[in-house]
PDB file of N, CA, C and O in Angstrom:
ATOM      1  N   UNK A   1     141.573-125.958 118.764  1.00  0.00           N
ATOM      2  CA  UNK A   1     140.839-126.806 117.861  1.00  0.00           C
ATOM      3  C   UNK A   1     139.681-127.418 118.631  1.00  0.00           C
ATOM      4  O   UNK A   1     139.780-128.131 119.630  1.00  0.00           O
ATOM      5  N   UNK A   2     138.229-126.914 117.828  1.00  0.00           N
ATOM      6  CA  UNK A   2     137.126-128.124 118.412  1.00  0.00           C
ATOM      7  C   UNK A   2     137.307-129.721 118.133  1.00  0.00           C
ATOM      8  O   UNK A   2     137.965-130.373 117.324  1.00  0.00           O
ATOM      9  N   UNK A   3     136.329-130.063 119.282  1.00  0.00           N
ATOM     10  CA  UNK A   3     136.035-131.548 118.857  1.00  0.00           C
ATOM     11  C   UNK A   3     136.340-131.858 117.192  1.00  0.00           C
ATOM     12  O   UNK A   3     135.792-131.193 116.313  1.00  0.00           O
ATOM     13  N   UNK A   4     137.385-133.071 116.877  1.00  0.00           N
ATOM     14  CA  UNK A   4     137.357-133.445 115.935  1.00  0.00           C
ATOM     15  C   UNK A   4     136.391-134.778 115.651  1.00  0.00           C
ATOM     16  O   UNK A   4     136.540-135.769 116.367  1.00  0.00           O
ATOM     17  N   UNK A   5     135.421-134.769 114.608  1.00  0.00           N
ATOM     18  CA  UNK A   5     134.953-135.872 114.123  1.00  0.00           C
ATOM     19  C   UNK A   5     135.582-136.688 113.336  1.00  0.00           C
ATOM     20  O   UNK A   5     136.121-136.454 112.254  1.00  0.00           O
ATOM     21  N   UNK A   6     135.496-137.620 113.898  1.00  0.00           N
ATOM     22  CA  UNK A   6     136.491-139.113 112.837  1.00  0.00           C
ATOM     23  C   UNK A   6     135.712-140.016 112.034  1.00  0.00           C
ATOM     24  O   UNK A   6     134.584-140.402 112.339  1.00  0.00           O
ATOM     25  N   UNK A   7     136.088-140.210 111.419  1.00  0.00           N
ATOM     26  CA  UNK A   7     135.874-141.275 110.236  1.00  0.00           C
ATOM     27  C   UNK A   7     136.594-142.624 110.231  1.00  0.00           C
ATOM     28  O   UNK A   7     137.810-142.621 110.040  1.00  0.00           O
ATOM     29  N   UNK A   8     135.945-143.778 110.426  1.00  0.00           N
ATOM     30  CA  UNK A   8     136.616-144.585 110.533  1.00  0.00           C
ATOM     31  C   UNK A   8     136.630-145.191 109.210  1.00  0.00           C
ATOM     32  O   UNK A   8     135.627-145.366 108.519  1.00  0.00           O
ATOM     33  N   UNK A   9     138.061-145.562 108.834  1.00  0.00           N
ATOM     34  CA  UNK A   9     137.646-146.628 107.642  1.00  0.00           C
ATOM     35  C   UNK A   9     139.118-147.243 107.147  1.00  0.00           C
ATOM     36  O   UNK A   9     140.214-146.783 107.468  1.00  0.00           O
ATOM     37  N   UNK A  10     138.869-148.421 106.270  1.00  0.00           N
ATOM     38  CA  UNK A  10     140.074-149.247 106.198  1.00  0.00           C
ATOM     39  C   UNK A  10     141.237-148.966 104.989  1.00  0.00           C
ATOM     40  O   UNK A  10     140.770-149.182 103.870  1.00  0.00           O
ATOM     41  N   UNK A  11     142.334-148.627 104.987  1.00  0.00           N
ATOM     42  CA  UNK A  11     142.974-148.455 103.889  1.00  0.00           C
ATOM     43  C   UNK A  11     143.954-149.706 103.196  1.00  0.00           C
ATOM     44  O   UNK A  11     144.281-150.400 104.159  1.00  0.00           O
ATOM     45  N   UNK A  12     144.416-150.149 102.243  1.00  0.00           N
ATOM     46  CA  UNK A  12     145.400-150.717 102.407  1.00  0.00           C
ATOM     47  C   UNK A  12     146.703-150.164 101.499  1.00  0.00           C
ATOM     48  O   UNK A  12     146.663-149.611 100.400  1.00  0.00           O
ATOM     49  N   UNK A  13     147.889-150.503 102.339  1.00  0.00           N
ATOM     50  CA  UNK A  13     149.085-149.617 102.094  1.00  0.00           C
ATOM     51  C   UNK A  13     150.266-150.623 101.721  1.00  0.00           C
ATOM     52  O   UNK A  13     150.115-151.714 102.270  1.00  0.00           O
ATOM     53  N   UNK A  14     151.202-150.541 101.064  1.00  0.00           N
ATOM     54  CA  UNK A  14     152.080-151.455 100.992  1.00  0.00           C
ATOM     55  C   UNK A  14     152.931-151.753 102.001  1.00  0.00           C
ATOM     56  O   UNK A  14     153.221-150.751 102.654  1.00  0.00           O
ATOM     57  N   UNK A  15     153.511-152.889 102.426  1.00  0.00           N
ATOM     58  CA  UNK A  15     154.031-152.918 103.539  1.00  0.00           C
ATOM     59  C   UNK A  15     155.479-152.050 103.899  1.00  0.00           C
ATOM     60  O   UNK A  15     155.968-151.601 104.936  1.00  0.00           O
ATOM     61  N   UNK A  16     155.811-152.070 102.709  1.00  0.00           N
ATOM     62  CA  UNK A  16     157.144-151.144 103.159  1.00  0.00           C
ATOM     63  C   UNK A  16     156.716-149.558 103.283  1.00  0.00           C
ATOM     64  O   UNK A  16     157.286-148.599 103.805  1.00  0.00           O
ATOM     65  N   UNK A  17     155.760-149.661 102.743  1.00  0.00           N
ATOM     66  CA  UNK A  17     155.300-147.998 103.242  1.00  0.00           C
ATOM     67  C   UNK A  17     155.011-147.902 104.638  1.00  0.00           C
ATOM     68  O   UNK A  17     155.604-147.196 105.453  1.00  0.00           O
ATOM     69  N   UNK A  18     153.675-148.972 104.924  1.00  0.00           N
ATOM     70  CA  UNK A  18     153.378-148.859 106.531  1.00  0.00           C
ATOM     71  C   UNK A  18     154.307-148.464 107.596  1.00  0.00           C
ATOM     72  O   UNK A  18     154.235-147.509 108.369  1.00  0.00           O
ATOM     73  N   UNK A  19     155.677-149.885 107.429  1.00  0.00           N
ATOM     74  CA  UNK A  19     156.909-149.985 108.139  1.00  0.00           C
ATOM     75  C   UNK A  19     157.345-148.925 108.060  1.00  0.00           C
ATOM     76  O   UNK A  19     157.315-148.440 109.192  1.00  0.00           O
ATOM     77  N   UNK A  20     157.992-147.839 106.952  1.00  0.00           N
ATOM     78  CA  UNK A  20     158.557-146.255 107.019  1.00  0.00           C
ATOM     79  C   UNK A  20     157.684-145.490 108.031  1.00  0.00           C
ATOM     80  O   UNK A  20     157.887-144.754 108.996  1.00  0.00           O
ATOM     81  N   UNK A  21     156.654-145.979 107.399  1.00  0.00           N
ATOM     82  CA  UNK A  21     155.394-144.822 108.502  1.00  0.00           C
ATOM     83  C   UNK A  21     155.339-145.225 109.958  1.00  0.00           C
ATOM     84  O   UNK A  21     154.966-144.587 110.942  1.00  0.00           O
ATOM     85  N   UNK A  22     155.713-146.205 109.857  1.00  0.00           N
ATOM     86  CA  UNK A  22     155.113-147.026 111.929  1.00  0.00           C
ATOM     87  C   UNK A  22     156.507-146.202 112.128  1.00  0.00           C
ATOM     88  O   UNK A  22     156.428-145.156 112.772  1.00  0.00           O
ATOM     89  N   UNK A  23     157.521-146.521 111.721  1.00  0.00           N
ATOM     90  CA  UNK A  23     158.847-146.286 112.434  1.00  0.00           C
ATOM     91  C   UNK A  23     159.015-145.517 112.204  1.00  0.00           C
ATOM     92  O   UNK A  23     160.235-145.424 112.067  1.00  0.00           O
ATOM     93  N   UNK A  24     158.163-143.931 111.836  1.00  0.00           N
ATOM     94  CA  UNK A  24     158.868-142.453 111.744  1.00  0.00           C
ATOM     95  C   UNK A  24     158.080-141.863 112.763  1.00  0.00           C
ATOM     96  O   UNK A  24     158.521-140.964 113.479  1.00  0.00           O
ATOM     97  N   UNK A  25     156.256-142.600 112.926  1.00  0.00           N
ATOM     98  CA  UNK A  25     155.694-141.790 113.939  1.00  0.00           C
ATOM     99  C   UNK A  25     156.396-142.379 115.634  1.00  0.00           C
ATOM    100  O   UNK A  25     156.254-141.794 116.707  1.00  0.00           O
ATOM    101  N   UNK A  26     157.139-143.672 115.384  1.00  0.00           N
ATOM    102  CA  UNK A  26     157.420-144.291 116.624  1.00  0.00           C
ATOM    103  C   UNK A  26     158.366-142.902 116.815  1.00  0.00           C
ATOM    104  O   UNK A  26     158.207-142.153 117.779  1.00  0.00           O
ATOM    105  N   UNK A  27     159.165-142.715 115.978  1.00  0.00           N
ATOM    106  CA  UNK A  27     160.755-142.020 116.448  1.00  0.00           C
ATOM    107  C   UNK A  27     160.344-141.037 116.640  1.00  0.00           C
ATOM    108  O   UNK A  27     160.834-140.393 117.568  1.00  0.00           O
ATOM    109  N   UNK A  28     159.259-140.466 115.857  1.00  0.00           N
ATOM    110  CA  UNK A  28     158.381-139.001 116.493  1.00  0.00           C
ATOM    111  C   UNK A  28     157.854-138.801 117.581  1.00  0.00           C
ATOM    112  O   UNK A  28     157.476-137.662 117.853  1.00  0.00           O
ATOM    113  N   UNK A  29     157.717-139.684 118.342  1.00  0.00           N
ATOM    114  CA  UNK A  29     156.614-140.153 119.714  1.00  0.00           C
ATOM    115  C   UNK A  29     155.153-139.925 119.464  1.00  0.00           C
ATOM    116  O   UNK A  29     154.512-139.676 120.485  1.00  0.00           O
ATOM    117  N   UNK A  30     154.591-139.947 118.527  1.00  0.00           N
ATOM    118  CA  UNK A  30     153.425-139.543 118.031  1.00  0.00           C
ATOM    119  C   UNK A  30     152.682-141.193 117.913  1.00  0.00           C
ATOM    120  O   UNK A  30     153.258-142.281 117.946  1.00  0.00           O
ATOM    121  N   UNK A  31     150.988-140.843 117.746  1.00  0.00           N
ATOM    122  CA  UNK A  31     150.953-142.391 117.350  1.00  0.00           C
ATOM    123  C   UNK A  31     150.621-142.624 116.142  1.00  0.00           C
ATOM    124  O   UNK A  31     150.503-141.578 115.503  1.00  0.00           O
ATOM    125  N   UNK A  32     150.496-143.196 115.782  1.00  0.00           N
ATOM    126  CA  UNK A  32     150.072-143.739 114.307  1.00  0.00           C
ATOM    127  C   UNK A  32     149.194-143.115 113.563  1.00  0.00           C
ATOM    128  O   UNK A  32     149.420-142.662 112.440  1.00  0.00           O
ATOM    129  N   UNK A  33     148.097-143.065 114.195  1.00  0.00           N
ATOM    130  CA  UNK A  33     147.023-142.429 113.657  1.00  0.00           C
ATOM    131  C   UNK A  33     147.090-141.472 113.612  1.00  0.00           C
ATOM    132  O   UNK A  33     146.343-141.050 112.729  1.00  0.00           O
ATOM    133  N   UNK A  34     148.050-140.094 114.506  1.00  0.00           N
ATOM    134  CA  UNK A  34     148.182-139.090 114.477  1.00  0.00           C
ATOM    135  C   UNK A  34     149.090-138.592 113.127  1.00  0.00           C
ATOM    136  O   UNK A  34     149.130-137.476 112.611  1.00  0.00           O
ATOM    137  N   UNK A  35     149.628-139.534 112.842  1.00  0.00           N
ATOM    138  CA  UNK A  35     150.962-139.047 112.007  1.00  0.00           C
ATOM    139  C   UNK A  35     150.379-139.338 110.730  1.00  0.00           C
ATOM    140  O   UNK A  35     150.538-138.626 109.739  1.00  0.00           O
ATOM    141  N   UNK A  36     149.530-140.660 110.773  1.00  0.00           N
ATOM    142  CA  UNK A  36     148.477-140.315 108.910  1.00  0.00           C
ATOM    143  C   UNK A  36     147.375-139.400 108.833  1.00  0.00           C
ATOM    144  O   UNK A  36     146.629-139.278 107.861  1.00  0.00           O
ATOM    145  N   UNK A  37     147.316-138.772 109.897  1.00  0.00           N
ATOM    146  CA  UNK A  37     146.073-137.920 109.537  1.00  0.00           C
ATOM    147  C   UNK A  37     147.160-136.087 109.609  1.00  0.00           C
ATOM    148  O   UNK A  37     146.778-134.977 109.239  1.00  0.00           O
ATOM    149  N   UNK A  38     148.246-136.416 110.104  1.00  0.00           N
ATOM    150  CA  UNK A  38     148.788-134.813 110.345  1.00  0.00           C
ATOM    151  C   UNK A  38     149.675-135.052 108.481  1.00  0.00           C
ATOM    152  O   UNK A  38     150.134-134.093 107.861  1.00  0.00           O
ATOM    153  N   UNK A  39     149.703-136.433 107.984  1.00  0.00           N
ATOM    154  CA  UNK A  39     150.575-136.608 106.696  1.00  0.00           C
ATOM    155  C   UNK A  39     149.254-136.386 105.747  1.00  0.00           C
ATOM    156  O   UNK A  39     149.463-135.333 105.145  1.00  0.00           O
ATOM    157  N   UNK A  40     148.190-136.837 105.420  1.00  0.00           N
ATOM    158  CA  UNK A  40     147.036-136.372 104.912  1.00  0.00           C
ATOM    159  C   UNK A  40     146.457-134.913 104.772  1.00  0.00           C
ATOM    160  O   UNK A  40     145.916-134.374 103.807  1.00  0.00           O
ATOM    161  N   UNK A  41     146.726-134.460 105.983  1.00  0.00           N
ATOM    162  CA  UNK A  41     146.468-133.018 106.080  1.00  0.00           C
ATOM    163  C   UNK A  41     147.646-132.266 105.374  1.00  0.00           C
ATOM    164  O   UNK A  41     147.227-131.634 104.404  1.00  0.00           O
ATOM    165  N   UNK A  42     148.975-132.148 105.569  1.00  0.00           N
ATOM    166  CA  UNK A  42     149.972-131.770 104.520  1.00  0.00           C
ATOM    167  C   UNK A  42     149.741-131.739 103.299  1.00  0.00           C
ATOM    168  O   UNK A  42     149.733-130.740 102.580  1.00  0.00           O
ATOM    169  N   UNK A  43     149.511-132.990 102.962  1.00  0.00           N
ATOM    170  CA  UNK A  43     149.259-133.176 101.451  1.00  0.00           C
ATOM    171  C   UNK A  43     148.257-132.444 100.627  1.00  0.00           C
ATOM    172  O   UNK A  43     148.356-132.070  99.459  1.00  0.00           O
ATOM    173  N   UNK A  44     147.166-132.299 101.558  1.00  0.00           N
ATOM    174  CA  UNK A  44     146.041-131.639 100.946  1.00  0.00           C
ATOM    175  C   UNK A  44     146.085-130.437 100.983  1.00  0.00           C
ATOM    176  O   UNK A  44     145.460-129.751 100.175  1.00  0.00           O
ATOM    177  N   UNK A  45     146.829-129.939 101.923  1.00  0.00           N
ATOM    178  CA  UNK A  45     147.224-128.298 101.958  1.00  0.00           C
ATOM    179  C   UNK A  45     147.737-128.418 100.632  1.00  0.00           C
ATOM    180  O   UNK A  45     147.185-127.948  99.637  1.00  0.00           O
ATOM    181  N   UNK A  46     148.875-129.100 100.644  1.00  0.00           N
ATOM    182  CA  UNK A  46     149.881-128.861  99.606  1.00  0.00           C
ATOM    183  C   UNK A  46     149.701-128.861  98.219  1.00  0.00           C
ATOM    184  O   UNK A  46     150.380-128.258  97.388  1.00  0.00           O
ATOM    185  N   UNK A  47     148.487-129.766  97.988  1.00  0.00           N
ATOM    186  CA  UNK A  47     148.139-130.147  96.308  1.00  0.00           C
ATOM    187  C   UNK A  47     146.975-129.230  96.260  1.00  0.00           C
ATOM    188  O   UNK A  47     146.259-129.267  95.259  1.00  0.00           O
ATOM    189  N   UNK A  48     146.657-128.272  97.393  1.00  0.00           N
ATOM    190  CA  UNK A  48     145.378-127.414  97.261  1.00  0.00           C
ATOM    191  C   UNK A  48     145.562-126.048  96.531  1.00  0.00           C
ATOM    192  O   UNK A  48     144.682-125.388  95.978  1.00  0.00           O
ATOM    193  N   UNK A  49     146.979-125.744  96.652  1.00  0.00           N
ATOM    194  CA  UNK A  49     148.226-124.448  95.718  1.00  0.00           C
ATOM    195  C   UNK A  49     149.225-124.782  95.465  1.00  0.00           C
ATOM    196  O   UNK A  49     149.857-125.673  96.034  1.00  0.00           O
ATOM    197  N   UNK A  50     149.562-124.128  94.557  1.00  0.00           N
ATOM    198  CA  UNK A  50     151.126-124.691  94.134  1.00  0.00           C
ATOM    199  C   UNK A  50     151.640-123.535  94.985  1.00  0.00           C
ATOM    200  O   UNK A  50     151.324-122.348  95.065  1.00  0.00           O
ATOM    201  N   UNK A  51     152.570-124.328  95.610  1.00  0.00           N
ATOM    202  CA  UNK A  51     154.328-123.867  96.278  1.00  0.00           C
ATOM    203  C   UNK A  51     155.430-124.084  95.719  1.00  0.00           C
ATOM    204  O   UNK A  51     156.138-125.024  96.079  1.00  0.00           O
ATOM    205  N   UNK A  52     155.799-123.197  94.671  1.00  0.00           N
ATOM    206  CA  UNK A  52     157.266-122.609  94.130  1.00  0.00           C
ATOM    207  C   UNK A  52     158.372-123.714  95.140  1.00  0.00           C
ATOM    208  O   UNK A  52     159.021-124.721  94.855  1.00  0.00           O
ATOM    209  N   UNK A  53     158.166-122.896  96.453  1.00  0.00           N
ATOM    210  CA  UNK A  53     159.245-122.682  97.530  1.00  0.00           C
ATOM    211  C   UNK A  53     159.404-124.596  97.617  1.00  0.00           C
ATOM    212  O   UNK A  53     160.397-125.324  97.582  1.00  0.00           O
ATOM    213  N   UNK A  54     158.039-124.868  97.732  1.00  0.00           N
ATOM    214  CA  UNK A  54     158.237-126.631  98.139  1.00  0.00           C
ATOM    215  C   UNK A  54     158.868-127.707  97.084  1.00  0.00           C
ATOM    216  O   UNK A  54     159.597-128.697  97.016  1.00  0.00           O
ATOM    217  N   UNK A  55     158.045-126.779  96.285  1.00  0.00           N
ATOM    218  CA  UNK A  55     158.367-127.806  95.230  1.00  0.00           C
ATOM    219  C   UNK A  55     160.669-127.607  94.514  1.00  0.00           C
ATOM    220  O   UNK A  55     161.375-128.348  93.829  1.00  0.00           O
ATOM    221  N   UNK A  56     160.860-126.613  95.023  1.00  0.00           N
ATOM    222  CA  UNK A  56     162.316-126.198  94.697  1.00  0.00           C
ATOM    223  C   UNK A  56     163.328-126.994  95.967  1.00  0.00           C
ATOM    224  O   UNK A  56     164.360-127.646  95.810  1.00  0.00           O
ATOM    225  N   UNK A  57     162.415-126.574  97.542  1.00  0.00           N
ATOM    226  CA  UNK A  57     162.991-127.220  98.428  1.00  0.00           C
ATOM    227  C   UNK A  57     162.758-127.700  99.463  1.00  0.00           C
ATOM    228  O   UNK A  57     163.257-127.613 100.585  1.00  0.00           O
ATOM    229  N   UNK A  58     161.585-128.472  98.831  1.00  0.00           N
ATOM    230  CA  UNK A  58     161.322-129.920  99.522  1.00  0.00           C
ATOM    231  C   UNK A  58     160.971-129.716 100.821  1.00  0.00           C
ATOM    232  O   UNK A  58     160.380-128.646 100.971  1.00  0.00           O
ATOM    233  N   UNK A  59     161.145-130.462 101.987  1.00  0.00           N
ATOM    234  CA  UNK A  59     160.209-130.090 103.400  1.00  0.00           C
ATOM    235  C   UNK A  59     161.388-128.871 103.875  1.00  0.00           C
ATOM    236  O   UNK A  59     161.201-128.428 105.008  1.00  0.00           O
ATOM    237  N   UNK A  60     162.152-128.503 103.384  1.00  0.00           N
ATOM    238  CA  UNK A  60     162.632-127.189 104.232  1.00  0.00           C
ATOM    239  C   UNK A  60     161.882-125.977 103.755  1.00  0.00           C
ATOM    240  O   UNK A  60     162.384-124.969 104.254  1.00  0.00           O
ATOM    241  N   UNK A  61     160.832-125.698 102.947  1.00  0.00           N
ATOM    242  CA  UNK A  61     160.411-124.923 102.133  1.00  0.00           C
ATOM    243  C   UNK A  61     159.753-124.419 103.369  1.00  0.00           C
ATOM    244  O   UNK A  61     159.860-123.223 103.100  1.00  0.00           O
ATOM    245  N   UNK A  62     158.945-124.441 104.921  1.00  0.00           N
ATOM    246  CA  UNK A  62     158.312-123.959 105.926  1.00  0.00           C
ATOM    247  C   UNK A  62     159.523-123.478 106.357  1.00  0.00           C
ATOM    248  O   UNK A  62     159.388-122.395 106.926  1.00  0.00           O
ATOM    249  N   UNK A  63     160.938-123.968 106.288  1.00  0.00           N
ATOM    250  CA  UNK A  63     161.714-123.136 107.424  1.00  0.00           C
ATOM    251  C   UNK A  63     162.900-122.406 106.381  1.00  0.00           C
ATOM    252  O   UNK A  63     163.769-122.933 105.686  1.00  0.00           O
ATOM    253  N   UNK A  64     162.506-120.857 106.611  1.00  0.00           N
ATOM    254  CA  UNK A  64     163.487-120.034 105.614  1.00  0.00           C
ATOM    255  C   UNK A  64     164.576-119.845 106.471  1.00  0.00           C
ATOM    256  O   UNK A  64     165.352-119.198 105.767  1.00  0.00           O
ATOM    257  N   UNK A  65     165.135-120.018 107.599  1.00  0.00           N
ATOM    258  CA  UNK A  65     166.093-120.233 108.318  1.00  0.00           C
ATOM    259  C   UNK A  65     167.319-121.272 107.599  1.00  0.00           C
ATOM    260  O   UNK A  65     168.426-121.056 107.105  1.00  0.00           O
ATOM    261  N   UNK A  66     166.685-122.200 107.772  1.00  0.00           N
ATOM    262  CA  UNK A  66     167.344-123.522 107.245  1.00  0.00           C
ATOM    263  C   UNK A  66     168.059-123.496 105.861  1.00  0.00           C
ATOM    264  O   UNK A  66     169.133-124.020 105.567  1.00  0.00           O
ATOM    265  N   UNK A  67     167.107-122.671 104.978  1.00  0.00           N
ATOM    266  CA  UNK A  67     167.025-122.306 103.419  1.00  0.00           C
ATOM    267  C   UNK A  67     168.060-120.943 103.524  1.00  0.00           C
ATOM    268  O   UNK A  67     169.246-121.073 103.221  1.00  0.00           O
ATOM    269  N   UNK A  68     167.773-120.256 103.762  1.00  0.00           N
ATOM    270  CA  UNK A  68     169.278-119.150 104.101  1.00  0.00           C
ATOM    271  C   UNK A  68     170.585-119.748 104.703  1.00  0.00           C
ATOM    272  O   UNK A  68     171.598-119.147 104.344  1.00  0.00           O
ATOM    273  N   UNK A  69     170.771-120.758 105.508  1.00  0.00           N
ATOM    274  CA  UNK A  69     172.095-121.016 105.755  1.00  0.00           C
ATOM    275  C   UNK A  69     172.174-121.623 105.023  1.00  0.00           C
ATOM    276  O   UNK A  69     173.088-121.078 104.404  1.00  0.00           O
ATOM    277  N   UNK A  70     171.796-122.882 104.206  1.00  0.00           N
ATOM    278  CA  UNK A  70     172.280-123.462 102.983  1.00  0.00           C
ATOM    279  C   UNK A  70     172.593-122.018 102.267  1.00  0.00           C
ATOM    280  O   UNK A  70     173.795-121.920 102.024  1.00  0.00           O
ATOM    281  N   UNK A  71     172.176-121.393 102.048  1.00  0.00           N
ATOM    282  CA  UNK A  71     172.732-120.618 100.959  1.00  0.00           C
ATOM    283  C   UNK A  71     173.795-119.584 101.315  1.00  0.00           C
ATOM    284  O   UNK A  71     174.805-119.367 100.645  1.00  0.00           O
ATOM    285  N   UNK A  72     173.555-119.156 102.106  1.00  0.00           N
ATOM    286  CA  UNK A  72     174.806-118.665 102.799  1.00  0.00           C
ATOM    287  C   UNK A  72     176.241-119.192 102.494  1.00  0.00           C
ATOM    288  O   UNK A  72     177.253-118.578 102.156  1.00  0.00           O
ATOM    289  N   UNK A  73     175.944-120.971 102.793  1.00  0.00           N
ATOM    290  CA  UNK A  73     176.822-121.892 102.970  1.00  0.00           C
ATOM    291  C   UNK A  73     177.636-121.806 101.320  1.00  0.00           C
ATOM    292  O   UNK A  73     178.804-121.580 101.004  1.00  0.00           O
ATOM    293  N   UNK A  74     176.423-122.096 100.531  1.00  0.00           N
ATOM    294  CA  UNK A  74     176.358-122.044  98.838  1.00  0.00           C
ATOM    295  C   UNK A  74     177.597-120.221  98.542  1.00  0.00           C
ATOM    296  O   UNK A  74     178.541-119.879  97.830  1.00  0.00           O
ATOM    297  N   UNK A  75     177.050-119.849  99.222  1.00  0.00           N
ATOM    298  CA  UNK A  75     177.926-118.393  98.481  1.00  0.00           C
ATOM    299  C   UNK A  75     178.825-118.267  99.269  1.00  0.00           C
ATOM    300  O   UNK A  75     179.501-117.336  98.832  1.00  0.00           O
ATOM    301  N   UNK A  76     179.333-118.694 100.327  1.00  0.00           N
ATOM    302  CA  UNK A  76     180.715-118.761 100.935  1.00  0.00           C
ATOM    303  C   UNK A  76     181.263-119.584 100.564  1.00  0.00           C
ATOM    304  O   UNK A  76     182.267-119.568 101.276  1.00  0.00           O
ATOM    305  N   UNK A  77     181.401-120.726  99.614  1.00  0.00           N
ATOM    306  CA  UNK A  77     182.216-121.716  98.370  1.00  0.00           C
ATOM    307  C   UNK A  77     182.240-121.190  97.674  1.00  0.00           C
ATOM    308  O   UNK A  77     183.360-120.697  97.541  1.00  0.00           O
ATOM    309  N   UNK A  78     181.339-120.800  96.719  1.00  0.00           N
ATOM    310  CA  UNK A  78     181.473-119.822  95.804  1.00  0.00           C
ATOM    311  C   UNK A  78     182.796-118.671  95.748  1.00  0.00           C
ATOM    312  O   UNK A  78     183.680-118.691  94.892  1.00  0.00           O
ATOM    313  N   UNK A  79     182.703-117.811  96.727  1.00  0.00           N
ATOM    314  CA  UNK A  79     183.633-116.936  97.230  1.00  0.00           C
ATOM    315  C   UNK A  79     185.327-117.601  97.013  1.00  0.00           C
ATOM    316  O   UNK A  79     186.327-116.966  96.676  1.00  0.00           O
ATOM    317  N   UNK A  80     185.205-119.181  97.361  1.00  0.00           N
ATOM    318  CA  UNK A  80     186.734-119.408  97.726  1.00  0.00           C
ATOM    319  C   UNK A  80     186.981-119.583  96.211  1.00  0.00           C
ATOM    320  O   UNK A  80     186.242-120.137  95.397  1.00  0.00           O
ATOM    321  N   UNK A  81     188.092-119.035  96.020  1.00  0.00           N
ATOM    322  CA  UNK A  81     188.926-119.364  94.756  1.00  0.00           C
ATOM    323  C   UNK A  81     190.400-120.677  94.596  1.00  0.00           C
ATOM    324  O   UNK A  81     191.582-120.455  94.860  1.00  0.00           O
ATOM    325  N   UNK A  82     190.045-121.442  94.302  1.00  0.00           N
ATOM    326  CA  UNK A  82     190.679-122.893  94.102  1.00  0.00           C
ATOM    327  C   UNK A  82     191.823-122.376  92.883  1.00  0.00           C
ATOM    328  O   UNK A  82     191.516-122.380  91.691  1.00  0.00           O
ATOM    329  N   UNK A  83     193.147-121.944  93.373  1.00  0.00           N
ATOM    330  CA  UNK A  83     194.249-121.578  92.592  1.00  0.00           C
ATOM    331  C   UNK A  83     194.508-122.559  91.017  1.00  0.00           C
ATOM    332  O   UNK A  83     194.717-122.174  89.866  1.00  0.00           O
ATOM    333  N   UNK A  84     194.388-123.852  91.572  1.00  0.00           N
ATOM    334  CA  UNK A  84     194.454-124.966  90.603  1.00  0.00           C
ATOM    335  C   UNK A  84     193.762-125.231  90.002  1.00  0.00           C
ATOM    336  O   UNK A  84     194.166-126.003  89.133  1.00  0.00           O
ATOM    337  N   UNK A  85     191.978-124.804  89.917  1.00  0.00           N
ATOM    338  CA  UNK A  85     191.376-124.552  88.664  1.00  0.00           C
ATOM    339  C   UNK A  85     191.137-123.795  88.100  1.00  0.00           C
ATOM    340  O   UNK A  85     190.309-123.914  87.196  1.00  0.00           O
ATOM    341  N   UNK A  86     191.598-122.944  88.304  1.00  0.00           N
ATOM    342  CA  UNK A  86     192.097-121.727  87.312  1.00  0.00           C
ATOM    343  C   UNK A  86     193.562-121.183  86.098  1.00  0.00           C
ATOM    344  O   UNK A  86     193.866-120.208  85.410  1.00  0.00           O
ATOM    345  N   UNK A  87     194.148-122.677  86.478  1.00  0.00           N
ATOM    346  CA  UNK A  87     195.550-123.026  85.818  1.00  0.00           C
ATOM    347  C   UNK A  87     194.848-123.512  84.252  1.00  0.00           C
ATOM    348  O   UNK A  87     195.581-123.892  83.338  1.00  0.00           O
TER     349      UNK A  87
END
């Protein structure tokens, strides 16, 4: 990535939003500013096409790994047969 140009400017956010946001980029080790501009950039990808996949399953929709063992998981219950509801 080249030089990025920034834009400075003031937003205002509700406080319990900020607080979710300070304390997810803290636990991320990221800083602040990195984590509203990498959450901005998501979004705009995201509302720029519709995604089936995202919109069905949510932030696992990038990892089809994750999305196959849930389902995996889903059709190996399936499989078990529960004697007593079938009485």
């Amino acid at each position: 990535m080249g030089i990025m140009k920034l834009m400075k400017t003031t937003v205002e956010i509700p406080d319990h939003v900020y607080r979710e946001a300070k304390s997810t980029a803290a636990r991320l080790g990221i800083p602040f500013r990195a984590f509203l501009i990498e959450a901005l950039e998501r979004q705009l990808s995201h509302t720029s096409k519709y995604d089936p996949m995202a919109d069905f399953f949510g932030v696992f929709a990038g990892e089809p790994e994750t999305i196959y063992a849930v389902d995996r998981a889903i059709d190996a219950d399936l499989e078990r047969v529960d004697p007593d509801e079938w009485r």
